[in-house]
C-alpha positions as CSV (number, residue, x, y, z in Angstrom):
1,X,7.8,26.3,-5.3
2,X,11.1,26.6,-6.8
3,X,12.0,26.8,-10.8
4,X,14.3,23.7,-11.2
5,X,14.1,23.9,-15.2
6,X,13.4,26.5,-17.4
7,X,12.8,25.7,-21.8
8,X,10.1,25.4,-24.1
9,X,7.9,22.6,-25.4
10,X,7.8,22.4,-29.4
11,X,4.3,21.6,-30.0
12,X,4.5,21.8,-34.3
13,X,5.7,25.3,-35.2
14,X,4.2,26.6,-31.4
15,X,7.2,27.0,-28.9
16,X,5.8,27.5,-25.7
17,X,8.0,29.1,-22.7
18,X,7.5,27.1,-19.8
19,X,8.8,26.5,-16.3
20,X,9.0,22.8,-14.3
21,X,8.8,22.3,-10.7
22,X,9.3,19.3,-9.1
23,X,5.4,17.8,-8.2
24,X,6.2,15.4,-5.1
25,X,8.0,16.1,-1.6
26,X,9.4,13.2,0.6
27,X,6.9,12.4,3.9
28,X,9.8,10.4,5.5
29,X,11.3,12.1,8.4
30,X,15.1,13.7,7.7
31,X,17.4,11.3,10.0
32,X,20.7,12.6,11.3
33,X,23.4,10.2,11.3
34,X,25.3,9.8,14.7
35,X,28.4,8.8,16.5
36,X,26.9,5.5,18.5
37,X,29.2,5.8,21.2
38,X,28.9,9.5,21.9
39,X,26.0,10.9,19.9
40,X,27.8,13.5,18.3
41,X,26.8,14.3,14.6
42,X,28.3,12.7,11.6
43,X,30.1,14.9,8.8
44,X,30.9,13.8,5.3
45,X,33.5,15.3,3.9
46,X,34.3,15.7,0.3
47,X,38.4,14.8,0.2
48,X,41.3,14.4,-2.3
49,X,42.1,10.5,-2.2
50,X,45.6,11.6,-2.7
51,X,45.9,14.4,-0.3
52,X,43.7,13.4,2.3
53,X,42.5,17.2,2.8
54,X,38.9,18.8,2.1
55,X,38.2,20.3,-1.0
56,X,35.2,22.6,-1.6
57,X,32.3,22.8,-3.8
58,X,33.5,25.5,-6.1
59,X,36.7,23.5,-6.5
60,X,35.1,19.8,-7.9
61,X,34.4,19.4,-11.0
62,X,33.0,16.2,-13.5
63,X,35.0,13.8,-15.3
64,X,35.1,10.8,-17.6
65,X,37.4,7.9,-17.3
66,X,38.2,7.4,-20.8
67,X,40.6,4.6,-21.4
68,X,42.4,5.2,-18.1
69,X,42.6,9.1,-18.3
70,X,40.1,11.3,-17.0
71,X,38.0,13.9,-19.5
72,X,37.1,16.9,-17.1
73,X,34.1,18.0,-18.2
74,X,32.4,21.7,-18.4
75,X,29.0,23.4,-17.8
76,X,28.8,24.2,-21.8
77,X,30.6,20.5,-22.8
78,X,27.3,19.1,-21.4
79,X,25.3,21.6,-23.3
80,X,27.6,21.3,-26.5
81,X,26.6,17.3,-26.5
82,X,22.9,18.7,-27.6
83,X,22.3,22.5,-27.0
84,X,18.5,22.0,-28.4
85,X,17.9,19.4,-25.8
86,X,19.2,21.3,-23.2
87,X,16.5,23.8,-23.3
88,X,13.5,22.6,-26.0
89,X,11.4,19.8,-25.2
90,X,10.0,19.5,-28.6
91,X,7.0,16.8,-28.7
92,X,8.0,13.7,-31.0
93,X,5.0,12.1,-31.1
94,X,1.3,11.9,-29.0
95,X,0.1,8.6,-27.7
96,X,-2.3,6.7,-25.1
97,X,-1.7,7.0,-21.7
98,X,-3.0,3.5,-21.6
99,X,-0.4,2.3,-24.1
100,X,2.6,3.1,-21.6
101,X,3.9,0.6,-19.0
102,X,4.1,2.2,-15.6
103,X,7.2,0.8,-15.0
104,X,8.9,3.3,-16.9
105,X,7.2,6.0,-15.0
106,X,10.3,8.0,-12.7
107,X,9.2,11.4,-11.4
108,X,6.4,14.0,-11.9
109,X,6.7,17.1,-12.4
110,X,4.3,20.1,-12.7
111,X,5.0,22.8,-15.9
112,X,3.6,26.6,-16.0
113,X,3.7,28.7,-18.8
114,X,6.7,31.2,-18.7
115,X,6.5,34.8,-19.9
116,X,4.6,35.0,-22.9
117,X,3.7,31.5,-23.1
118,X,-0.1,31.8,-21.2
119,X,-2.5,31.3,-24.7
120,X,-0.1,28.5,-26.3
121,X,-0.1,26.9,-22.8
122,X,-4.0,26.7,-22.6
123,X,-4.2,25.5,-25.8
124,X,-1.9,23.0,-25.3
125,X,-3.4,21.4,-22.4
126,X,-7.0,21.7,-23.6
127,X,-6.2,19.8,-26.7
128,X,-4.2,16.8,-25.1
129,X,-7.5,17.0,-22.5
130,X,-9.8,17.5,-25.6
131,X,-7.8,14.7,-27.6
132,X,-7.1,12.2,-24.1
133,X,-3.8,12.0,-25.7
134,X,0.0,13.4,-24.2
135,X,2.7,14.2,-26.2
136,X,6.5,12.7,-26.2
137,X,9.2,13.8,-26.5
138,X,12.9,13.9,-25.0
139,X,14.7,16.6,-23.0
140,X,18.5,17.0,-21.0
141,X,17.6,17.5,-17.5
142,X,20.7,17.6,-14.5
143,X,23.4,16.1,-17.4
144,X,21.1,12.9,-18.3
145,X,18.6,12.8,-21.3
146,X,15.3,11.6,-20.6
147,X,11.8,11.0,-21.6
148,X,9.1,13.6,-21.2
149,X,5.5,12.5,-21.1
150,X,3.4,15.6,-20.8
151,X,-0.3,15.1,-20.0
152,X,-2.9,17.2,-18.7
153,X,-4.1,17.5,-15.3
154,X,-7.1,19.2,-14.2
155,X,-6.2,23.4,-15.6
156,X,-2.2,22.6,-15.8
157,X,0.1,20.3,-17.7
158,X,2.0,17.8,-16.2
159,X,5.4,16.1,-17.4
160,X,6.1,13.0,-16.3
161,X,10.2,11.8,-16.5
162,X,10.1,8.4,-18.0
163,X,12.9,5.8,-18.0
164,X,14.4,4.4,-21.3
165,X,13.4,0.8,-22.0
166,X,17.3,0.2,-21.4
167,X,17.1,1.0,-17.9
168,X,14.8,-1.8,-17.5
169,X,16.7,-4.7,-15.9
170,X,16.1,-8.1,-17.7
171,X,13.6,-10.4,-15.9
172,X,15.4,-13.8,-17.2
173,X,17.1,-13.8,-13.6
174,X,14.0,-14.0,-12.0
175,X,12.8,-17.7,-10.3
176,X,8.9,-17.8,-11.1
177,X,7.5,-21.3,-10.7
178,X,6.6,-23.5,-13.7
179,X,3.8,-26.0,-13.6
180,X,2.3,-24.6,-10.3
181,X,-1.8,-26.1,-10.9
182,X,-4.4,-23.8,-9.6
183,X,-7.8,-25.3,-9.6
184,X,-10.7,-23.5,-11.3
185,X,-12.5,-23.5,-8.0
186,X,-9.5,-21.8,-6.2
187,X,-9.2,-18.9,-9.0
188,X,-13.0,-18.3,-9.1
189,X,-12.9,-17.8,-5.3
190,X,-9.9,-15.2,-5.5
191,X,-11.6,-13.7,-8.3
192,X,-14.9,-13.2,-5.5
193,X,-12.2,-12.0,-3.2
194,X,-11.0,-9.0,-4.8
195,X,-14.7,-8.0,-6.4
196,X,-15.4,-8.1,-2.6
197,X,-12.7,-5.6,-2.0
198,X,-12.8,-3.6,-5.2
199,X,-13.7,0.0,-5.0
200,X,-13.4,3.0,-6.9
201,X,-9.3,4.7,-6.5
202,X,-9.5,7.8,-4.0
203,X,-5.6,8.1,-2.6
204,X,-6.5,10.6,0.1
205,X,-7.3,8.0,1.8
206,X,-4.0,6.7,2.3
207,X,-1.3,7.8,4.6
208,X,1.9,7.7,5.3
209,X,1.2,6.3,8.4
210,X,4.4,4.8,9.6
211,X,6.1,8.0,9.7
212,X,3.7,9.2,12.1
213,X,4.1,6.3,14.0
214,X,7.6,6.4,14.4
215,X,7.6,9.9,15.3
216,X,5.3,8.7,18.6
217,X,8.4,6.5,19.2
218,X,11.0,9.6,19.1
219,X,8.6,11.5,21.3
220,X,8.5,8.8,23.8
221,X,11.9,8.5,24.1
222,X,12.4,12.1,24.2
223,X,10.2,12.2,27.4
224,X,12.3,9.0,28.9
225,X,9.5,6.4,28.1
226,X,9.8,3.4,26.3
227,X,6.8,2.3,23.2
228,X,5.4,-1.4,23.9
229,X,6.1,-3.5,21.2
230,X,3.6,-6.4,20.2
231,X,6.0,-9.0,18.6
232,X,4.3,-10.2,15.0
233,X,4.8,-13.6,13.3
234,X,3.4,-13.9,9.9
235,X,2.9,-17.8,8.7
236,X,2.7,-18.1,4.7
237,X,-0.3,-19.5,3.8
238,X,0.7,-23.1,2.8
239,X,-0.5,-23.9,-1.0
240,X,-3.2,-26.6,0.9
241,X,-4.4,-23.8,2.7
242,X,-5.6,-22.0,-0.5
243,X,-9.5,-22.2,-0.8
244,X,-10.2,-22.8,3.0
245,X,-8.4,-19.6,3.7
246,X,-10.0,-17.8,0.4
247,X,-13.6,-18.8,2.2
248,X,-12.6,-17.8,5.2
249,X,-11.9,-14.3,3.9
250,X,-15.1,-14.1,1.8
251,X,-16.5,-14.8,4.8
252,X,-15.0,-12.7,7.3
253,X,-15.3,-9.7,5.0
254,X,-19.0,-9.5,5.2
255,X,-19.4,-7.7,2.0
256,X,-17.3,-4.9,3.5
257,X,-14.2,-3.1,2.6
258,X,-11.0,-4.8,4.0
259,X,-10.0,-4.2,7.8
260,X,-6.1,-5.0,8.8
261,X,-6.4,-8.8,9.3
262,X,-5.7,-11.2,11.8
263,X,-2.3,-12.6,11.8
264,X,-2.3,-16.4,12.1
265,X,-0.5,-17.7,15.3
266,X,2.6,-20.1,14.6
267,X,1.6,-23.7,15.4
């Protein structure tokens, strides 16, 4: 794995050297982008809107538009904003895990101890583990500020980005129905459903299973054949529908764990 952040985590008076790598890797398949009348690949290129010509990497750099003039900025201007931040994640406060919302949850990532760090990283982890707390704090990561929740996981610490509560967009936009009356008899028999279902978390289990099947599709076509495709038509379940449909699952389950289930044919 590659070192995308290198610091320390201020745990009291302890500073601990550490290193973060990124925890997750994408399972979707990397898609070219292509000409539809030839098939010939699709650059972007990165141009002066006054010029029109190419300009390279090396030769770009960041800027504000501050009242209609732009502010370039520099590699130590971000640092300058908050050189502590920039490299210490120092640990504002401990908490639940429980007690945080998992909508502000972004992006794991895994931390190891740096050079010299190994004993105040061990002790770290075994007291959040020892305590079922994590510690808080805030850190400047790729120009932005963020959240740091650092928790333990099974011999290692984990830190997990979190989003600021201002990030979350207000819900006052969104239509949810007022005065809809669900009958007691309904509920309980939803409430029978999913203890039918329930089961203990295991995510191995789950796959990314549409990326596989699409790449049967890109192998098919690569040998000149052509997937069959079942057409699918899902019918909403019309609110008088509620309890007949909530037996008929009850029923159909058996006691068992969910299969995929039957689609209902259009009438």
């Amino acid at each position: 794995m590659r070192t995308i952040w290198t610091g320390t985590i201020g745990f009291g008076l302890i500073n601990i050297p550490v290193k973060l790598y990124s925890a997750i890797e994408e399972s979707s398949l990397d898609l070219d982008m292509l000409d539809a009348k030839d098939h010939e690949h699709i650059r972007f290129k990165r141009v002066n809107e006054k010029t029109g010509k190419e300009v390279a990497w090396e030769n770009i750099v960041k800027a504000y538009d501050y009242n209609g003039e732009y502010v370039v900025l520099e590699d130590e201007d971000f640092e300058a904003a908050s050189p502590e931040k920039t490299k210490l994640i120092q640990i504002e406060n401990f908490v639940e895990i429980a007690d945080i919302d998992t909508i502000y949850f972004e992006s794991p990532y895994y931390l190891a101890p740096a050079k010299g760090g190994d004993k105040a990283y061990v002790l770290l982890q075994k007291t959040l583990e020892k305590t079922a707390k994590a510690g808080l704090g805030r850190f400047v990561f790729r120009t932005k500020e963020h959240m740091a929740l650092i928790m333990p996981r099974d011999k290692y610490l984990v830190l997990q980005r979190l989003r600021f509560a201002q990030e979350i967009r207000n819900t006052s936009e969104i239509d949810v129905p007022a005065g809809v009356r669900i009958t007691k008899q309904e509920l309980d028999m939803a409430a029978q459903l999913v203890k039918q279902y329930t089961s203990g978390f295991d995510i191995s289990k789950y796959k990314d299973e549409y990326t596989a099947e699409l790449m049967k599709t890109i192998k098919a076509k690569a040998s000149g054949k052509k997937r069959s495709v079942k057409p699918m038509r899902v019918v909403h379940t019309a609110g008088t529908d509620l309890f007949e449909q909530l037996k008929a699952s009850i029923a159909g389950g058996n006691g068992k764990k969910p299969t995929t289930p039957r689609k209902k044919r259009a009438s």
